[in-house]
N, CA, C and O atoms as CSV, one atom per row, in Angstrom:
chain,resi,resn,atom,element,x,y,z
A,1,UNK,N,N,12.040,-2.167,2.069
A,1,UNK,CA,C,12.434,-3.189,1.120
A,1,UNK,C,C,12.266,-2.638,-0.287
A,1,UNK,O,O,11.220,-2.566,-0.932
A,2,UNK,N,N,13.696,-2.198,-0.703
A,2,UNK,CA,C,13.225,-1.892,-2.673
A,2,UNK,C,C,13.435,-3.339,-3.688
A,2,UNK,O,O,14.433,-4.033,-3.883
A,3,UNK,N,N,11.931,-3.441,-4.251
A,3,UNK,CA,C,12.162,-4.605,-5.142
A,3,UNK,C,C,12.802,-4.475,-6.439
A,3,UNK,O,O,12.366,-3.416,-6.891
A,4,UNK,N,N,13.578,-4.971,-7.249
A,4,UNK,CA,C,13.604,-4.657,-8.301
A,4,UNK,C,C,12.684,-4.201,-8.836
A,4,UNK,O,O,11.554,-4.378,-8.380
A,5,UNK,N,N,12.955,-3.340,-10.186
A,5,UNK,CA,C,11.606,-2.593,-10.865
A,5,UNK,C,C,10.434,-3.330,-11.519
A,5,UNK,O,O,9.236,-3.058,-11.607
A,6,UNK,N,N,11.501,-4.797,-12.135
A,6,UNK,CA,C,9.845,-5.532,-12.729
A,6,UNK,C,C,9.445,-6.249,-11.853
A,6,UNK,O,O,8.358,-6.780,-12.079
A,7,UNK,N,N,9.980,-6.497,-10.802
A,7,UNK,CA,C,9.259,-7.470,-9.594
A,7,UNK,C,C,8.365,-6.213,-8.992
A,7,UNK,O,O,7.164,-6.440,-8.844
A,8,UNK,N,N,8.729,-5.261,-8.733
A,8,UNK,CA,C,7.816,-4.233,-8.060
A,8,UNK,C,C,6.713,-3.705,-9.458
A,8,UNK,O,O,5.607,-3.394,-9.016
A,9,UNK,N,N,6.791,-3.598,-10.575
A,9,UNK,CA,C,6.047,-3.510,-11.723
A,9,UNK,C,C,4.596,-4.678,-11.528
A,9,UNK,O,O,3.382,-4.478,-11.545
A,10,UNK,N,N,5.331,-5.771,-11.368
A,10,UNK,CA,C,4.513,-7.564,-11.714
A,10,UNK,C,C,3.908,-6.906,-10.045
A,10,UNK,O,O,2.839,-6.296,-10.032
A,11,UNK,N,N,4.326,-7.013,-9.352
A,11,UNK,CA,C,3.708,-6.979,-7.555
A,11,UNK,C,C,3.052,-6.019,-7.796
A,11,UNK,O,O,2.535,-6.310,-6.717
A,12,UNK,N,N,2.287,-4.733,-8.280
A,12,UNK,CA,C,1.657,-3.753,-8.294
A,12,UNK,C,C,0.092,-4.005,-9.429
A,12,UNK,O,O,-1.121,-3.803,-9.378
A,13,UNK,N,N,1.017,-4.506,-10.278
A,13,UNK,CA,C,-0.078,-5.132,-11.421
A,13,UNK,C,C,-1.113,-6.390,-10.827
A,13,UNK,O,O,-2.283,-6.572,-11.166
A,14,UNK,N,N,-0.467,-7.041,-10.027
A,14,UNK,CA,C,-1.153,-8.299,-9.376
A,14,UNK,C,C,-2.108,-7.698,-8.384
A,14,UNK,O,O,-3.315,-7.561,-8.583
A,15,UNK,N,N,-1.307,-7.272,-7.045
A,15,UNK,CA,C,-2.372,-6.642,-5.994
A,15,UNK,C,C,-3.097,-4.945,-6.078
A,15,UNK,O,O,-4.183,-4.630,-5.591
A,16,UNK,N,N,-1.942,-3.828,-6.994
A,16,UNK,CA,C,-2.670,-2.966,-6.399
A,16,UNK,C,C,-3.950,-2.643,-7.594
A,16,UNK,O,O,-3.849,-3.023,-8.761
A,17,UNK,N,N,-5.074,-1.922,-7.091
A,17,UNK,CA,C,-5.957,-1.474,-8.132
A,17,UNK,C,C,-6.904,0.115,-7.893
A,17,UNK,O,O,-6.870,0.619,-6.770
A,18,UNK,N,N,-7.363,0.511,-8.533
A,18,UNK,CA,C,-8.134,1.998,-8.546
A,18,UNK,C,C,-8.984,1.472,-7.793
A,18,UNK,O,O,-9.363,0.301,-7.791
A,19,UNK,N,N,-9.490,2.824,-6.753
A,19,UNK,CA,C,-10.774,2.473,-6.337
A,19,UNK,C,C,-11.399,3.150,-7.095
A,19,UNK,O,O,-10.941,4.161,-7.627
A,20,UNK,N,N,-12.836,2.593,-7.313
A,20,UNK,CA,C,-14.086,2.857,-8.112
A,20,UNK,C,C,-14.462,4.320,-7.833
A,20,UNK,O,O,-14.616,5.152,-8.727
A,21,UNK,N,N,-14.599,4.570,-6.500
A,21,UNK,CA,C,-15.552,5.120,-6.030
A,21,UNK,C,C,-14.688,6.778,-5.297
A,21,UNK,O,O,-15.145,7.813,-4.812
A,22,UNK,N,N,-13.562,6.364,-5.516
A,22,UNK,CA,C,-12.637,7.631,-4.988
A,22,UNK,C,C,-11.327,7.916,-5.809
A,22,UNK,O,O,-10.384,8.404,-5.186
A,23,UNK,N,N,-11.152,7.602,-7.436
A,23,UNK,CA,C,-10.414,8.131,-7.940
A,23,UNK,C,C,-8.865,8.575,-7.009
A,23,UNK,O,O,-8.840,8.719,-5.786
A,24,UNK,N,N,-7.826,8.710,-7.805
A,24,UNK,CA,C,-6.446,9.458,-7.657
A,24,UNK,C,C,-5.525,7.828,-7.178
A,24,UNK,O,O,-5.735,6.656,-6.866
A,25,UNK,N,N,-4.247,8.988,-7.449
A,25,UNK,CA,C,-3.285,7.967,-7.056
A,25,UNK,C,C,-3.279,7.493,-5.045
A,25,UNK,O,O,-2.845,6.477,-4.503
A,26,UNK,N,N,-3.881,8.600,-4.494
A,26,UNK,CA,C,-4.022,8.171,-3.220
A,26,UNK,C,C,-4.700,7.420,-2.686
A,26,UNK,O,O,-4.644,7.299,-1.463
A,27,UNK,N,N,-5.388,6.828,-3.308
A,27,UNK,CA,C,-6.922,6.187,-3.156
A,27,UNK,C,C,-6.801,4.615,-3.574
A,27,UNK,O,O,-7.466,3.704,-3.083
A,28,UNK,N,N,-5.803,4.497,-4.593
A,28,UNK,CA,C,-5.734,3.120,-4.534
A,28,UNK,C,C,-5.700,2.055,-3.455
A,28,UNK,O,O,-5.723,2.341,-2.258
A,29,UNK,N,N,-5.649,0.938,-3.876
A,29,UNK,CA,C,-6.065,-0.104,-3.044
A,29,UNK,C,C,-5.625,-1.487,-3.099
A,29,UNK,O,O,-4.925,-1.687,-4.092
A,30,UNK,N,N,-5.780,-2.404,-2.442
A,30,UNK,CA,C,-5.065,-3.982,-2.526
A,30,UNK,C,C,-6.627,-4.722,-3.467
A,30,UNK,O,O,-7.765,-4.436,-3.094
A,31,UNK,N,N,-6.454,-5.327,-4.244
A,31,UNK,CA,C,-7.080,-5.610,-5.558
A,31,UNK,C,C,-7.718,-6.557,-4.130
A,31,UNK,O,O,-7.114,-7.003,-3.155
A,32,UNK,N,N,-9.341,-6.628,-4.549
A,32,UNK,CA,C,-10.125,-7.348,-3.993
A,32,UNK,C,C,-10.414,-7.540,-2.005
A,32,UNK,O,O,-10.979,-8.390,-1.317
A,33,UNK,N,N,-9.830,-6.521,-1.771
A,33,UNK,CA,C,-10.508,-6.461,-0.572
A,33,UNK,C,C,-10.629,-5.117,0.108
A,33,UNK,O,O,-10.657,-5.091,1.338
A,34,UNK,N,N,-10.715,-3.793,-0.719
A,34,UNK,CA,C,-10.855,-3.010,-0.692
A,34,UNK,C,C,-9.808,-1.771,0.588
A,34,UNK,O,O,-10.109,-0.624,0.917
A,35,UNK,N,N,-8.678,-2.550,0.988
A,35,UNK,CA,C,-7.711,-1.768,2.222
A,35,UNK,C,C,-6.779,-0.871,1.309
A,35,UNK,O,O,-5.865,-1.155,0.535
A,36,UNK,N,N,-7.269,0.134,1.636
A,36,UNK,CA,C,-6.174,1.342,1.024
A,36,UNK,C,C,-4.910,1.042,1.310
A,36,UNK,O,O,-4.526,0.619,2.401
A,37,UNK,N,N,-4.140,1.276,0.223
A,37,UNK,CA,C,-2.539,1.724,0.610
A,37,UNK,C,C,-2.512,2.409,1.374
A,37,UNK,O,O,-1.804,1.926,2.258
A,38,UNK,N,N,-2.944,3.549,1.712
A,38,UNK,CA,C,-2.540,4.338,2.669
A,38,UNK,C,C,-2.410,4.174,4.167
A,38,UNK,O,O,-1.568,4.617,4.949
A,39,UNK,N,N,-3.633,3.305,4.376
A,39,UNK,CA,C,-4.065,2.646,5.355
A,39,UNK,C,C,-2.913,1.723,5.793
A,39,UNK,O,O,-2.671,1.958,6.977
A,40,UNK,N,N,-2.195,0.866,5.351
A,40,UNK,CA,C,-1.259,0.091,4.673
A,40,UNK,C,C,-0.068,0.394,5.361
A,40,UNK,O,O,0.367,-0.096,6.403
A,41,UNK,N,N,0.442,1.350,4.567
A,41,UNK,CA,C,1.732,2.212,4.840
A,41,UNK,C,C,1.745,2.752,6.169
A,41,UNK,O,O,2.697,3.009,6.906
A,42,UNK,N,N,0.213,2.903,6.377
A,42,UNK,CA,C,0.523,3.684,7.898
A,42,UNK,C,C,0.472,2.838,9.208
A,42,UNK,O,O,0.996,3.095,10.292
A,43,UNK,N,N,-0.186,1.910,8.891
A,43,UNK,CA,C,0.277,0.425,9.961
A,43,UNK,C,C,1.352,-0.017,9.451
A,43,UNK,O,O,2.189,-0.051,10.352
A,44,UNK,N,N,1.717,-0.320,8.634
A,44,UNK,CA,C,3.414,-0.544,8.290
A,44,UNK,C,C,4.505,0.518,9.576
A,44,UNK,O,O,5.423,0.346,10.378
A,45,UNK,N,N,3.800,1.392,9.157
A,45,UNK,CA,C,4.885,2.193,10.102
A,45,UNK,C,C,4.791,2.414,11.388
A,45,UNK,O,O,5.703,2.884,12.068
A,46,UNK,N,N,3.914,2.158,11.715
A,46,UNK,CA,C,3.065,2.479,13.429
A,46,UNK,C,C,3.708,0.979,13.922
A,46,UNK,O,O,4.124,0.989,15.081
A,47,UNK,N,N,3.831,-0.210,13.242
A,47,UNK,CA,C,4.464,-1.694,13.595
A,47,UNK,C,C,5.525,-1.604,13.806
A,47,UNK,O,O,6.072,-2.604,14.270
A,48,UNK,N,N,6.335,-0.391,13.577
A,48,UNK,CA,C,7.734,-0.180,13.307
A,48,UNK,C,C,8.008,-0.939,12.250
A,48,UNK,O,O,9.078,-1.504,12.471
A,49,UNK,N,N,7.542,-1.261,11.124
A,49,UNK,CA,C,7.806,-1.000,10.118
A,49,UNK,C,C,7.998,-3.070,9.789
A,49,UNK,O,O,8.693,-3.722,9.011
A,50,UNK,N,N,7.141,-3.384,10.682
A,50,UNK,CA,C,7.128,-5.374,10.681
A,50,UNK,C,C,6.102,-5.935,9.601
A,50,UNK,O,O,4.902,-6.138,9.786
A,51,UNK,N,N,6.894,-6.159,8.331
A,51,UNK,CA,C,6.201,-6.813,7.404
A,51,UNK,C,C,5.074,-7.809,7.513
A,51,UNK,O,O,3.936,-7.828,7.044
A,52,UNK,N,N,5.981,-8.901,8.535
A,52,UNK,CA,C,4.414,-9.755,9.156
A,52,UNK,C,C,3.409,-9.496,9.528
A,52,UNK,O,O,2.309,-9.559,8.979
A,53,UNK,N,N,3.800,-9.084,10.799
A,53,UNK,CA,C,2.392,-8.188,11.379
A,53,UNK,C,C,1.605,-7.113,10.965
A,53,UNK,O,O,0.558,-6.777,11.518
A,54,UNK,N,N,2.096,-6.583,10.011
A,54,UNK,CA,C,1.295,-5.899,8.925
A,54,UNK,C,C,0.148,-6.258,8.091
A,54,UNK,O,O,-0.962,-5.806,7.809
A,55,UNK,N,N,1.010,-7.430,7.772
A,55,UNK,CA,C,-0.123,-8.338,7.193
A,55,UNK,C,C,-0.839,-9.303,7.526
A,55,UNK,O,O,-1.746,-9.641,6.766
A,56,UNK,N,N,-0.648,-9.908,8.590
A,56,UNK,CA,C,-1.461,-10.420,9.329
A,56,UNK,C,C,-2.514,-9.550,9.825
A,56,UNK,O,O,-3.671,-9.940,9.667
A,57,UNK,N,N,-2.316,-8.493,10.369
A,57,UNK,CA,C,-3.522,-7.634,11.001
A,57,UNK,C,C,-4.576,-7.010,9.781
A,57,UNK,O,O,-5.638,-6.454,10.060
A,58,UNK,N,N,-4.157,-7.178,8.622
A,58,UNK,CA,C,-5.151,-7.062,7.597
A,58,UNK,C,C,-5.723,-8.383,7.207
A,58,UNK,O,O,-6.883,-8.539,6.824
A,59,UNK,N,N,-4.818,-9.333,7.332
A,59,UNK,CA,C,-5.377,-10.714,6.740
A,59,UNK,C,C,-4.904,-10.859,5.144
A,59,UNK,O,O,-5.601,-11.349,4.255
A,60,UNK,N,N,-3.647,-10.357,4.997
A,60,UNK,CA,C,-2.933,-10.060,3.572
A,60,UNK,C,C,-1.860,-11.208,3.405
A,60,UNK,O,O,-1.219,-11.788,4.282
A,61,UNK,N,N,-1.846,-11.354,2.193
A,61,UNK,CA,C,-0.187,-12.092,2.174
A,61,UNK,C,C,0.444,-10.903,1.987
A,61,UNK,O,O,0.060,-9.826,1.532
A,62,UNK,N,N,2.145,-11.539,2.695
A,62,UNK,CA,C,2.987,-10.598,2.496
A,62,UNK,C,C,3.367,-10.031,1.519
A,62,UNK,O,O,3.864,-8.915,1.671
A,63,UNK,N,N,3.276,-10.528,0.366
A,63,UNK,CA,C,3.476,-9.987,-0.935
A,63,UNK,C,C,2.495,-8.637,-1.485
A,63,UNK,O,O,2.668,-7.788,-2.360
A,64,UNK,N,N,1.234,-8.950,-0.360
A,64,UNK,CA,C,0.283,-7.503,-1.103
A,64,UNK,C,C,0.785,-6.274,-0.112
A,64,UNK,O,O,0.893,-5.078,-0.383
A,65,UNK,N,N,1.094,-7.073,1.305
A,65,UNK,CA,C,2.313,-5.485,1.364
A,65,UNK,C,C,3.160,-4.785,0.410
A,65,UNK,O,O,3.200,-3.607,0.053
A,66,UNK,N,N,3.729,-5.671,0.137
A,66,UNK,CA,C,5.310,-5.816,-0.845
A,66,UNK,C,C,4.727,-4.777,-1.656
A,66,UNK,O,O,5.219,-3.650,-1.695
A,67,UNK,N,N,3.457,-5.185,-2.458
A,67,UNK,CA,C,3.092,-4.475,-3.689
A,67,UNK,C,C,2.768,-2.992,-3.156
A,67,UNK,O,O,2.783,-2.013,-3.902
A,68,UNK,N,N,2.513,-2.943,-1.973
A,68,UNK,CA,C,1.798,-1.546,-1.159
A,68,UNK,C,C,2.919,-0.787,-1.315
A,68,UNK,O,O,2.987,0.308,-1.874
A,69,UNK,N,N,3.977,-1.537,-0.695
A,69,UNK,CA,C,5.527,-1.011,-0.101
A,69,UNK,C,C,5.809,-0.424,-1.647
A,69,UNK,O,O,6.282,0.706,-1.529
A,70,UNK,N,N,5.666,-0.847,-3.208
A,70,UNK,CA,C,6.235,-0.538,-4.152
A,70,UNK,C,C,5.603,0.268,-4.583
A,70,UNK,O,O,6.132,1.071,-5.352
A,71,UNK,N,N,4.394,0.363,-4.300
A,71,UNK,CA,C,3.251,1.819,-5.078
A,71,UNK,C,C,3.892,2.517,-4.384
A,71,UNK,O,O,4.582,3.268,-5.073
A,72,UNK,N,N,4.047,2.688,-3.148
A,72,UNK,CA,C,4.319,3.857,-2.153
A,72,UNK,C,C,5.671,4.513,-2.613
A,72,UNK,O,O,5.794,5.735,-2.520
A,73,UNK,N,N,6.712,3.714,-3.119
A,73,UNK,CA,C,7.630,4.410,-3.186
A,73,UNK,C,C,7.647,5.058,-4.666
A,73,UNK,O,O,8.449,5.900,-5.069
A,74,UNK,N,N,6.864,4.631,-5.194
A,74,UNK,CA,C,6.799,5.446,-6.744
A,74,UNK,C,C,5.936,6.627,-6.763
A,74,UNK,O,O,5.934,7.502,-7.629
A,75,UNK,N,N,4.930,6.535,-5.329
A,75,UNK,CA,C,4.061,7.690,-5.041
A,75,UNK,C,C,4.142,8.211,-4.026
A,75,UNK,O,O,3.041,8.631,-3.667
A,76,UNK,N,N,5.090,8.453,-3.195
A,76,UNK,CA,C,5.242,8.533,-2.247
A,76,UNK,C,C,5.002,9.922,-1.377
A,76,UNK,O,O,5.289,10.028,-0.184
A,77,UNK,N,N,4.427,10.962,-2.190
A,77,UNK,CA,C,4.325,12.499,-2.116
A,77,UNK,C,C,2.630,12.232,-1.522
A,77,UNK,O,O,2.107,12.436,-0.426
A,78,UNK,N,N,2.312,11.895,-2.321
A,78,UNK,CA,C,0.939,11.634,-2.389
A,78,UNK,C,C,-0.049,10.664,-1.064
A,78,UNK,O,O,-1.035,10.899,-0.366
A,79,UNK,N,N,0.903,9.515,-1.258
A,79,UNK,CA,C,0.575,8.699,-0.118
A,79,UNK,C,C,0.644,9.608,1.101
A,79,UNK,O,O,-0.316,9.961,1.786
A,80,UNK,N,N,1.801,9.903,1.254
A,80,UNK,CA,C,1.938,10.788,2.605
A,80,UNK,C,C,1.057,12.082,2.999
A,80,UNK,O,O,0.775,12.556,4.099
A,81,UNK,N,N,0.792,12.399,1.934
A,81,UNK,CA,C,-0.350,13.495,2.076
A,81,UNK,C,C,-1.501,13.334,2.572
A,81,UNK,O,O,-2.221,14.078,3.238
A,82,UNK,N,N,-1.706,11.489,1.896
A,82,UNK,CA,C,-3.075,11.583,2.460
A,82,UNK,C,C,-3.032,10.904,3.455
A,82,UNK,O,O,-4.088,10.362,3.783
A,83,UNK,N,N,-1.772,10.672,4.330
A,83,UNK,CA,C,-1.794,10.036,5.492
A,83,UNK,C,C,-2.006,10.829,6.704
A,83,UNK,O,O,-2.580,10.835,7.792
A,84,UNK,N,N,-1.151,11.565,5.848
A,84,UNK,CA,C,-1.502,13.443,6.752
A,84,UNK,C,C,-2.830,13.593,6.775
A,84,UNK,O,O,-3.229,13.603,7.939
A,85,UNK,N,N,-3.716,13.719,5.962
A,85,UNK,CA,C,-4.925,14.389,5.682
A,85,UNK,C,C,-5.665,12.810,6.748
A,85,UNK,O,O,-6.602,13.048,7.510
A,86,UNK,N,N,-5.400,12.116,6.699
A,86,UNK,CA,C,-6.393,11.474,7.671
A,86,UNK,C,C,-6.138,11.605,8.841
A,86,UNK,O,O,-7.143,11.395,9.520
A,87,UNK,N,N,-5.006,11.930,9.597
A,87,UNK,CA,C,-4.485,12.022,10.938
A,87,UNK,C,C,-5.083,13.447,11.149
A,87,UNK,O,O,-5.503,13.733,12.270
A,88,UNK,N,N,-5.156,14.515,9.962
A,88,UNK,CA,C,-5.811,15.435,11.091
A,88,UNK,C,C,-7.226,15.805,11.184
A,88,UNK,O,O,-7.617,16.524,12.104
């Protein structure tokens, strides 16, 4: 799903945020409950790619996917790297 840029701008500003404690763009996170994007993206895709159940199995509204789904594609080198780096 590509959002427009200020809806994906406003959706990133709302849910996503730095983690404290692990720096970089890979490391970010859904503002206030500490689930990595990465984490995120990679049940996103393991669901085959089912927005609901994505977020339900975190306990998210769909929209803090949304915001996941929009970091990811602006970082998307990165994310994947460290999706890599946890799988092996």
């Amino acid at each position: 799903m590509a959002a427009p840029a200020t809806s994906a701008a406003k959706l990133i500003a709302q849910y996503i945020e730095p983690n404290p404690h692990r720096p970089g763009a890979d490391e970010v996170r859904i503002r206030g409950t500490g689930v990595p994007v990465w984490a995120l993206i990679g049940q996103f895709e393991a669901t085959g790619r089912d927005r609901q159940r994505t977020a339900t199995a975190y306990r998210l509204p769909v929209e803090a996917l949304d915001a996941a789904l929009a970091y990811y594609e602006r970082h998307r080198a990165v994310i994947r790297a460290r999706i890599a780096a946890n799988a092996a």
